[in-house]
C-alpha positions in Angstrom: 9.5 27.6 -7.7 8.1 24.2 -8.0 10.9 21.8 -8.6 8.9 19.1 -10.3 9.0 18.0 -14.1 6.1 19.1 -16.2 4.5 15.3 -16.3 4.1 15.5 -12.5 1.5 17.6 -11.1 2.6 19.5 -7.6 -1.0 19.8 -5.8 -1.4 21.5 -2.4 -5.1 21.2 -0.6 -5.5 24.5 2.0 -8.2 22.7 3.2 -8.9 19.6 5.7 -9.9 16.5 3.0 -11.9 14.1 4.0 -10.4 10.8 4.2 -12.8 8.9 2.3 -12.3 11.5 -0.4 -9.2 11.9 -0.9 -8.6 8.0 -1.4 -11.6 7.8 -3.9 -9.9 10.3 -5.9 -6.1 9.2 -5.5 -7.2 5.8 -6.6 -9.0 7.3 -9.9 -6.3 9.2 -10.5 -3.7 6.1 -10.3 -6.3 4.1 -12.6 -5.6 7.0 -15.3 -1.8 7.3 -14.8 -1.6 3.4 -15.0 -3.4 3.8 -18.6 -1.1 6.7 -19.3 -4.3 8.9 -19.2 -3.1 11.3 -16.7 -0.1 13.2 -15.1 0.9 11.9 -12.1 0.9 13.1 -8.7 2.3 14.8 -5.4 -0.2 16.0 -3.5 -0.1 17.6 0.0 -3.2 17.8 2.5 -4.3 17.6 6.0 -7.1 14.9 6.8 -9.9 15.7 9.6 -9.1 13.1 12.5 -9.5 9.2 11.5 -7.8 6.3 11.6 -7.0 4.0 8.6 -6.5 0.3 8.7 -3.6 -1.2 6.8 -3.7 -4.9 5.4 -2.1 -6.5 8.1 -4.0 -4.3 10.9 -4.7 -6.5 14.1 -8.3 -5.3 15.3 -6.9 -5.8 18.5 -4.8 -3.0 18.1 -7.8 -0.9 17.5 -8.0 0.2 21.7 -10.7 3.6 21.1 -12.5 4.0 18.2 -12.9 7.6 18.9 -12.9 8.6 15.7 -14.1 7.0 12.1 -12.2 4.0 11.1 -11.2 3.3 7.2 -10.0 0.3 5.7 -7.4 1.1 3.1 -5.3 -0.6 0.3 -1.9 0.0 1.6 0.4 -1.9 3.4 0.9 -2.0 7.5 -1.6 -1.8 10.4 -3.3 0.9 12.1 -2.6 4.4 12.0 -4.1 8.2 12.5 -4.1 11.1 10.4 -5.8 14.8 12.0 -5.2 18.3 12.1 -1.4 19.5 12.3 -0.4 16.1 10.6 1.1 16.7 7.0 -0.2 13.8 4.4 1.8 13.3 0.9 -0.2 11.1 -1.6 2.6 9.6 -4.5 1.2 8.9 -7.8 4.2 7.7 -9.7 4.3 5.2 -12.8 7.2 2.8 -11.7 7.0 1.6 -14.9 8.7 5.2 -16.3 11.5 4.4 -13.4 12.9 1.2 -11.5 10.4 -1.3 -11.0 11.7 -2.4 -7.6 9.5 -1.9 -4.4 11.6 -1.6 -1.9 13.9 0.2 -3.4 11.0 3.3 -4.1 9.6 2.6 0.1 13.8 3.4 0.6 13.8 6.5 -1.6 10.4 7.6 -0.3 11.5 7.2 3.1 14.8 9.1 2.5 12.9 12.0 0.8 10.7 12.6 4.4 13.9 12.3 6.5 15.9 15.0 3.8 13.0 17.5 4.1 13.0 17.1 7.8 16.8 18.1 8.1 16.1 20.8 5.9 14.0 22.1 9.0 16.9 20.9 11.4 15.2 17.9 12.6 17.2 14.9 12.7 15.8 11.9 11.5 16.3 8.2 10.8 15.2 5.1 9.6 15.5 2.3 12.7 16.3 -1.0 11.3 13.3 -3.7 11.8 10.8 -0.7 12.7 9.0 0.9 9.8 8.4 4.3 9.7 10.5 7.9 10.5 12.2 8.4 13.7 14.3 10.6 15.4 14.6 11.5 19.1 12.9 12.6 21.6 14.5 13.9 24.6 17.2 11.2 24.3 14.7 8.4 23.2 13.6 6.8 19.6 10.3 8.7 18.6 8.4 8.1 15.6 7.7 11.1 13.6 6.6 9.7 10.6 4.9 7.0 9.0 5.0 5.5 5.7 2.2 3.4 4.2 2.1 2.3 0.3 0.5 0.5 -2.4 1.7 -0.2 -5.6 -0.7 -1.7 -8.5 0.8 -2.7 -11.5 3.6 -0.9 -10.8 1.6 2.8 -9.7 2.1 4.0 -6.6 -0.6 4.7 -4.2 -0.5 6.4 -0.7 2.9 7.7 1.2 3.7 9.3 3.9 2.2 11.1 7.1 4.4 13.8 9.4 3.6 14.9 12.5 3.9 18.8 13.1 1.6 19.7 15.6 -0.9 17.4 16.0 -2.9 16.3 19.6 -1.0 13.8 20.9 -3.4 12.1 22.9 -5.1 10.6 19.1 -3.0 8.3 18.9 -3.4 6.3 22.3 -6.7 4.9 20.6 -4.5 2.8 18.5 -1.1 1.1 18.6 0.4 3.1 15.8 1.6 0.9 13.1 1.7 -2.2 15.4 4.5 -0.7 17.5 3.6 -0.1 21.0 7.6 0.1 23.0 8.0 3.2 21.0 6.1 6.6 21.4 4.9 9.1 18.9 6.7 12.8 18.5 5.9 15.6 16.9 8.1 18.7 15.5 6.4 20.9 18.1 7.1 18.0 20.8 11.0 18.3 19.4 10.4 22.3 20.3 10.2 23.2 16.3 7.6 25.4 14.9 7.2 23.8 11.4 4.0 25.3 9.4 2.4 23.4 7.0 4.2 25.5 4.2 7.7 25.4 5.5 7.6 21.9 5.1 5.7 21.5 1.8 8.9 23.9 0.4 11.4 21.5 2.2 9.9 18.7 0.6 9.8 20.3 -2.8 13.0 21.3 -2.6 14.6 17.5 -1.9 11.9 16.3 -4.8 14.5 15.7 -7.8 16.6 13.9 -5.8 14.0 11.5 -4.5 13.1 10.3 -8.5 16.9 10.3 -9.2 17.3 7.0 -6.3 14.1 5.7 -8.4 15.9 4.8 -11.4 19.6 4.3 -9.6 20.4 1.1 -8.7 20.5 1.0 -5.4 19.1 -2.3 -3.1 18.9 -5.3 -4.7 15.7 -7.3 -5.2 12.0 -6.9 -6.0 9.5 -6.4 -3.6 5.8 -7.9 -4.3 3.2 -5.9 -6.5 -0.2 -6.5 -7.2 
């Protein structure tokens, strides 16, 4: 059962998007939620391998281009997305909730590390590093990373989580400008998480991730263009 209100449209993609795609049509579909045109939007996919270039990406941090390079709208540096990596694109009108930016990156991050625990993988946020971590053999690992936009209040982009993916992508980069810390994986952590297991643990700790959008919660408001 899809535990999402009616005005939000739970999409799943069985099949590999192409990067350039996918952002072409998230952004159209943001342009029609921001003019109250359209529903708004989860949607779940799997990207064939890439690497996308945040706002404040260092080209120095670009080490092996071995795969297409994007620039992209949201926030951050370099990152990759492939094969057993799970993408979540969030189309949400903050104008319907709190308009408070980092209050929705806090909620958006809590939602990931919720679904992870639901598949018994402990995660965390690490205070002055972005992105999910949890550990690896007794070290910080990042297992997820979290990149957004938000226009005039619409939220564009989200999050990426590593089940399964090759490894050995992202040495070609320094993954979101953070090269003391290494990259894990669920089946690096020994858990075999399919694609599936965790689009149902992610639906499953949806309501609660738009209830911390219109609780007060951190004070503040982040920028927004």
């Amino acid at each position: 059962m899809i535990q999402a209100p009616d005005r939000i449209e739970w999409r799943v993609s069985p099949e590999r998007v192409p990067y350039d795609v996918a952002l072409a049509e998230m952004q159209a579909r943001a342009d029609a939620v921001r003019e109250r045109q359209a529903r708004e939007l989860v949607w779940l996919l799997e990207h064939p391998p890439v690497y996308t270039a945040g706002t404040s990406a260092d080209p120095a941090e670009l080490l092996d281009p071995r795969f297409p390079v994007h620039a992209t709208g949201r926030g951050g540096r370099y990152t990759y997305h492939g094969p057993g990596q799970r993408i979540g694109y969030v189309v949400l009108d903050l104008r319907e909730r709190r308009r408070d930016v980092r209050n929705y990156v806090h909620a958006l991050e809590g939602w990931v590390i919720d679904a992870l625990g639901l598949l018994d993988i402990e995660a965390f946020r690490a205070p002055g590093r972005i992105g999910i971590w949890t550990l690896d053999h007794g070290q910080e690992a990042k297992i997820g990373a979290i990149g957004v936009r938000i226009r005039q209040w619409v939220t564009l982009h989200g999050f990426a989580i590593n089940l399964d993916p090759d490894l050995s992508h992202f040495t070609g980069i320094v993954p979101c400008g953070i090269p003391d810390y290494p990259v894990t994986s669920a089946a690096a952590l020994g858990k075999t998480v399919t694609s599936d297991r965790l689009d149902s643990a992610l639906n499953a700790t949806f309501l609660p991730f738009l209830a911390n959008l219109v609780e007060i919660g951190l004070e503040g408001v982040g920028a927004s263009d």
